[in-house]
N, C-alpha and C positions, 0 to 999 in steps of 0.2 A: 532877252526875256528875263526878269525880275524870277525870282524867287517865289512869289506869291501867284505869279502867271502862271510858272511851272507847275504850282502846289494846286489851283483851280485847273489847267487842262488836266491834270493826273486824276485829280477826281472827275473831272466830266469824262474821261476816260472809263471809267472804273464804273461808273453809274452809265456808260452807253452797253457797255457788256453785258450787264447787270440785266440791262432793258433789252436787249440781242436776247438775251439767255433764256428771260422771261419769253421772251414772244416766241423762241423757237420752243419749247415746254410746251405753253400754249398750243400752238402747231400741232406739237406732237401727239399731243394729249387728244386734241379735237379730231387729227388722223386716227388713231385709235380708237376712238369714239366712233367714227363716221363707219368704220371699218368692221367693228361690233355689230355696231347696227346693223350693216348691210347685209353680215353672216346671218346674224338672228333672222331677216328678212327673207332671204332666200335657204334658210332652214324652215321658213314657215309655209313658204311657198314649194315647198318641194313635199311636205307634209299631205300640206293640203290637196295636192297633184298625186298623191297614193293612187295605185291603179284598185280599181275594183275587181278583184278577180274571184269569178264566180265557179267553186270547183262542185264534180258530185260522184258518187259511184254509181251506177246504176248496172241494169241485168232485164233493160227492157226492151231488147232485140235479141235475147236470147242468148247473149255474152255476155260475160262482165265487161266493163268500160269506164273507163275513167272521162270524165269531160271539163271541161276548160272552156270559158265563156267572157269576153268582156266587157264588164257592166259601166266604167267608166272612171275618171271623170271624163265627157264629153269631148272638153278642149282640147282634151289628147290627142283626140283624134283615132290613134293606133297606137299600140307599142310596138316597135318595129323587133326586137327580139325577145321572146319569152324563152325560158331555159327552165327544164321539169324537170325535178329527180326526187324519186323517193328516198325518203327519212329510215335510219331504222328506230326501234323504238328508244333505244338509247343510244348515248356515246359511248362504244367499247373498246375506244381504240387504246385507252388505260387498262382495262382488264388485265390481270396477271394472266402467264400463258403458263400452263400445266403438266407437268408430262402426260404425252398420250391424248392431251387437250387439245382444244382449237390454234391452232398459230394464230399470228396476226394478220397474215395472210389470208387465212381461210373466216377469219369476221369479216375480214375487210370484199370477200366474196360473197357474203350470204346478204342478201336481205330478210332484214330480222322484223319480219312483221307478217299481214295479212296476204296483200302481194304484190306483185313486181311487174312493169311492165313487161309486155310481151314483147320477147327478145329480139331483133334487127324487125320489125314491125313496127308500122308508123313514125319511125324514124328512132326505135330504140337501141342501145346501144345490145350487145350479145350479154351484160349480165342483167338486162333490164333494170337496170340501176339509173338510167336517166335519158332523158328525148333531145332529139337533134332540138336546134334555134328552129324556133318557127316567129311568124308573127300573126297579130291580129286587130282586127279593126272594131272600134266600136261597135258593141253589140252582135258580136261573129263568137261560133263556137266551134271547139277543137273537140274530137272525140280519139280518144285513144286506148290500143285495147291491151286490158289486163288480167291476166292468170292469177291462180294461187302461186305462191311464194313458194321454192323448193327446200327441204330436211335441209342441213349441213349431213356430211360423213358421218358425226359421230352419234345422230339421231337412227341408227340402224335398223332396218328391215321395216313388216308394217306397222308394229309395237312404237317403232319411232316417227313414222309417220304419223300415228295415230296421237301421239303425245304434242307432237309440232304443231299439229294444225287445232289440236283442244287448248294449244297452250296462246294461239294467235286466232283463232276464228270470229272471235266478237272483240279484238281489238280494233282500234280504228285506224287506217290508212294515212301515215304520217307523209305529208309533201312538201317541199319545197318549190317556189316558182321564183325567177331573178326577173325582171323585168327592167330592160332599158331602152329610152326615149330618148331619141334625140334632141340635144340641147338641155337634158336631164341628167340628173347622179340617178344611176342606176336603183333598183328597190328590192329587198330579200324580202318574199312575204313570203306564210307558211302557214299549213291548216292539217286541222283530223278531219278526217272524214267517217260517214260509217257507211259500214259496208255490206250492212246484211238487209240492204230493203229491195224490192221491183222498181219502185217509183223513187229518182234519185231524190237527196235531200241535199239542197246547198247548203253550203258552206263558202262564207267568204277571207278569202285570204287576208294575214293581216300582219 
């Protein structure tokens, strides 16, 4: 093989690479591409599959109550696990801790709000800070029963009662619900509630 042979395979060499190189880029780029798209697609469909969850307080049996309803969407079907647990009003778990003050301990025990569910009833835990897994099916509602919110220690005597509950009685009842479907990413929605009427007022989680 001549010289010049040599000199034309080395470049059809070099331009076959050239062309390899491209089309794998290509490839790659369109894999990326295709891959984007499909996230975005089923970010949108997971969206759009948000469960409607229908919350309220109410006091029209004579108790206070929390209730839990699901309005949809339809195709759901059910959500096979709902997970409840009250909010407090804020995140304390920064708070500086004080001499003589609260630990982080005893924030991390108080619900700092209106109130708490009632404690190993309906499947709540003993600081009524949150409800066992239940599930439910379209258009099914869950009733669960709820108390006023207890002082911490350092709210002493009736002085301090009387100050806790003036300082929480027309707030509103902060919730969390986790909601997971099978064949689904799981969903954190969250709602105020109010909690001073007879006749509940929904609120949808969101």
């Amino acid at each position: 093989m001549g010289i010049a042979d040599i000199s034309i395979a080395a470049v059809a060499a070099v331009f076959s690479s050239v062309a390899a190189f491209a089309s794998w880029k290509t490839a790659s780029e369109a894999n990326r591409t295709a891959t984007a798209v499909a996230q975005i697609e089923r970010d949108r469909w997971h969206k759009e599959m948000t469960p409607t969850v229908g919350l309220a307080v109410t006091n029209e049996r004579g108790r206070p109550e929390l209730l839990v309803e699901f309005n949809g969407p339809a195709p759901l079907g059910a959500i096979n696990e709902l997970e409840l647990s009250i909010r407090d009003d804020r995140d304390r778990s920064d708070d500086r801790t004080l001499a003589g003050g609260a630990t982080p301990e005893e924030r991390a025990r108080t619900i700092w709000g209106p109130f708490r569910l009632s404690p190993h009833i309906d499947g709540a835990d003993a600081l009524g800070r949150s409800a066992g897994t239940f599930s439910l099916t379209h258009g099914e509602q869950r009733r669960f029963a709820i108390e006023a919110s207890k002082p911490p220690r350092w709210y002493e005597g009736a002085e301090g009662a009387r100050r806790w509950q003036g300082e929480y009685q027309h707030t509103p009842l902060r919730v969390w619900v986790v909601c997971r479907v099978d064949g689904h990413k799981s969903w954190k929605l969250t709602a105020d509630l109010i909690t001073n009427g007879m006749t509940p007022e929904w609120v949808q989680a969101h």
